[in-house]
C-alpha positions in Angstrom: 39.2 40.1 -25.2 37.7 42.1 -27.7 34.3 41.8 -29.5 35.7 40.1 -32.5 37.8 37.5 -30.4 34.7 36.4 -28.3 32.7 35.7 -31.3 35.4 34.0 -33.3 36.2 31.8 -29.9 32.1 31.2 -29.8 32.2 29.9 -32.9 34.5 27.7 -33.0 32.7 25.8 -29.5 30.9 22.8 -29.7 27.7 22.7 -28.0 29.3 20.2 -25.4 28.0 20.8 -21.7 31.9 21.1 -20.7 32.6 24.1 -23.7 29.3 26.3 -22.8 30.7 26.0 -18.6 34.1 26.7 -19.8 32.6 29.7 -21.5 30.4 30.7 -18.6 33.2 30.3 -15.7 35.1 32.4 -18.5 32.0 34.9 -17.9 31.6 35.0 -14.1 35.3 35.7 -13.2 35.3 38.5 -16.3 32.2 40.3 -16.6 33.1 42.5 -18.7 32.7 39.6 -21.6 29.0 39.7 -20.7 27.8 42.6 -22.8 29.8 41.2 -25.4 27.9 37.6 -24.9 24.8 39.8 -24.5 25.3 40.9 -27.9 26.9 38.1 -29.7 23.5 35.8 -28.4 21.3 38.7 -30.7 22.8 38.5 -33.7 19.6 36.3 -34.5 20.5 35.5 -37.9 24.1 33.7 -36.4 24.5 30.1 -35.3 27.2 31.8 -33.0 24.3 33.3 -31.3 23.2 30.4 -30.3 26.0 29.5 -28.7 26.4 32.6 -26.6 22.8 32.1 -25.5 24.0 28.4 -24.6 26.4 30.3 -22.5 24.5 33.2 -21.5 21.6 30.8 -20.0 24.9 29.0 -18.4 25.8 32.5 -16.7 22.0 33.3 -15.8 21.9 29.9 -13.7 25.1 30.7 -11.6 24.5 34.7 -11.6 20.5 35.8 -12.9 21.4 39.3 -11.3 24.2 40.0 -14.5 21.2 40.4 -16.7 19.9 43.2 -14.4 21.2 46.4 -16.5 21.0 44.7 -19.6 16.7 43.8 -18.5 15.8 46.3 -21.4 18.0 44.8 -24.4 17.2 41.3 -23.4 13.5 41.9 -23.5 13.3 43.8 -26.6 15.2 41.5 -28.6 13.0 38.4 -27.8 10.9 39.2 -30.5 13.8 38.8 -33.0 15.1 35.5 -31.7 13.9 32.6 -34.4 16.8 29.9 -34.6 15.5 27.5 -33.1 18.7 26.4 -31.2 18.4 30.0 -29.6 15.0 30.1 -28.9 15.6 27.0 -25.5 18.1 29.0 -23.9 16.3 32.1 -24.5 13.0 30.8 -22.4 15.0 29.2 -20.3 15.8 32.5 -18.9 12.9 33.7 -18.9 11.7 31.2 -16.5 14.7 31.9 -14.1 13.6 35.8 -14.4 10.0 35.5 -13.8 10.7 32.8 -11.0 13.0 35.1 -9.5 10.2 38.0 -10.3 7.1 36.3 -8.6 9.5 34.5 -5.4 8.5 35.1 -2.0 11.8 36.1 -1.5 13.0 40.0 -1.7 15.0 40.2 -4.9 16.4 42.5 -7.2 13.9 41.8 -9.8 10.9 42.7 -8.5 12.3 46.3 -7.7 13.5 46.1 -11.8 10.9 43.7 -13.9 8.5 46.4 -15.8 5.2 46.4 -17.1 7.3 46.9 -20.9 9.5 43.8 -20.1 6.8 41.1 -18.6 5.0 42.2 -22.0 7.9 41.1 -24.6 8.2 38.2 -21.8 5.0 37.1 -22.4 4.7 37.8 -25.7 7.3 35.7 -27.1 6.3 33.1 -24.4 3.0 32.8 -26.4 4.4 32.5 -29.7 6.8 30.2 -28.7 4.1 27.9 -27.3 1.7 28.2 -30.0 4.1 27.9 -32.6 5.9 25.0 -33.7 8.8 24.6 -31.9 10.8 21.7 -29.8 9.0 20.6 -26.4 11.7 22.0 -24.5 11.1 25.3 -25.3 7.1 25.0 -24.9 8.2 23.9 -21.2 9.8 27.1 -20.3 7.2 29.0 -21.9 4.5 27.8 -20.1 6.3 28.1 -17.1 7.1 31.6 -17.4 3.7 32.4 -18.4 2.3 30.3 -15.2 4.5 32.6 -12.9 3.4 35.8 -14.7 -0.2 34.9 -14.9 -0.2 34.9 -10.9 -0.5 38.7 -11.3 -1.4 39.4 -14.2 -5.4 37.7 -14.4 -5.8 37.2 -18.1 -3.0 34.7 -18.8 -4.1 31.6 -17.0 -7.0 31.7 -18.9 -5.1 31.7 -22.2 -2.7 29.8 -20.9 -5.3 26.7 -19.9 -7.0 27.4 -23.6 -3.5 26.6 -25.1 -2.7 23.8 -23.0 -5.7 21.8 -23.4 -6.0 22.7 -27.2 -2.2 21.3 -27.9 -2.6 18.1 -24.9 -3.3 15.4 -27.7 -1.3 16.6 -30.2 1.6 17.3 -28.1 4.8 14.6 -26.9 4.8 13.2 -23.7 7.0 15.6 -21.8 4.4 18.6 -23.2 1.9 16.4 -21.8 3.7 15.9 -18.1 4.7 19.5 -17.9 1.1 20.7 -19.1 -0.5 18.4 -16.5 1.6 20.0 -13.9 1.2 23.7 -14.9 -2.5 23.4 -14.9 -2.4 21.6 -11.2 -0.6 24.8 -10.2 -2.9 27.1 -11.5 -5.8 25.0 -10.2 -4.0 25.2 -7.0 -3.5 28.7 -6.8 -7.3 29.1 -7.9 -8.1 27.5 -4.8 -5.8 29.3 -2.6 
């Protein structure tokens, strides 16, 4: 399937949970579609790229190593992303890699995860909290920025500020999800 075939059959999905598996099994049995989804989800200024990264987070669940080589790309790019139908998936796998990245268990990523991409990681993962986007995406921001905080010292204090700043104003799955993420951190404080 060439470029121009993958985007025209992106576009033409609904967002239905059933299209964006159909599109990932479509993925995971070919992957050489998943550059081309890879790039399709950064054309930022698309709604078709929102539907890759519908997919793309749909491939990341069943197979987070297929991001691997493309680690660089992915990372750069977050910066650009500002639909905010692609800005959900797009933390969403960023949780899933800095899950993967701080696990107890040996993995692929914390041979691959650099200094340069935890910093577009977290980057973005602060502007999308602190902006004004849907709760959803807060949720995997702040997670992501909970697991990279457990290295790197300076974040859990931000991240704390942020939290308790936003608590009032915030819905009540913010709310939930905040009073979790600061349990953990007070946990780990106390490990």
């Amino acid at each position: 399937m060439t470029n121009d075939e993958f985007f025209n059959e992106l576009t033409n999905m609904s967002g239905a949970r059933e299209n964006r598996l159909k599109y990932a099994e479509m993925v995971l049995k070919d992957m050489t579609l998943f550059p081309k989804l890879l790039d399709i989800s950064l054309l930022t200024n698309s709604e078709t790229s929102s539907r890759a990264l519908w997919v793309l987070e749909f491939v990341c669940l069943e197979n987070l190593n297929a991001v691997i080589p493309f680690l660089e790309v992915f990372t750069n790019n977050l910066k650009n992303i500002h639909l905010e139908s692609s800005i959900r998936p797009t933390a969403k796998i960023c949780a899933l890699i800095t899950e993967a990245y701080t696990s107890k268990e040996t993995n692929e990523f914390k041979k691959v995860l650099t200094t340069k991409h935890k910093e577009h990681i977290i980057e973005s993962c602060f502007d999308w909290l602190i902006n004004d986007h849907k709760v959803a995406s807060k949720v995997h921001a702040m997670q992501s920025l909970f697991f990279l905080g457990l290295e790197t010292s300076w974040i859990h204090p931000e991240l704390i500020q942020i939290l308790k700043r936003d608590f009032h104003h915030q819905s009540a799955a913010f709310k939930s999800r905040s009073r979790h993420i600061l349990n953990k951190i007070k946990k780990h404080k106390n490990l």
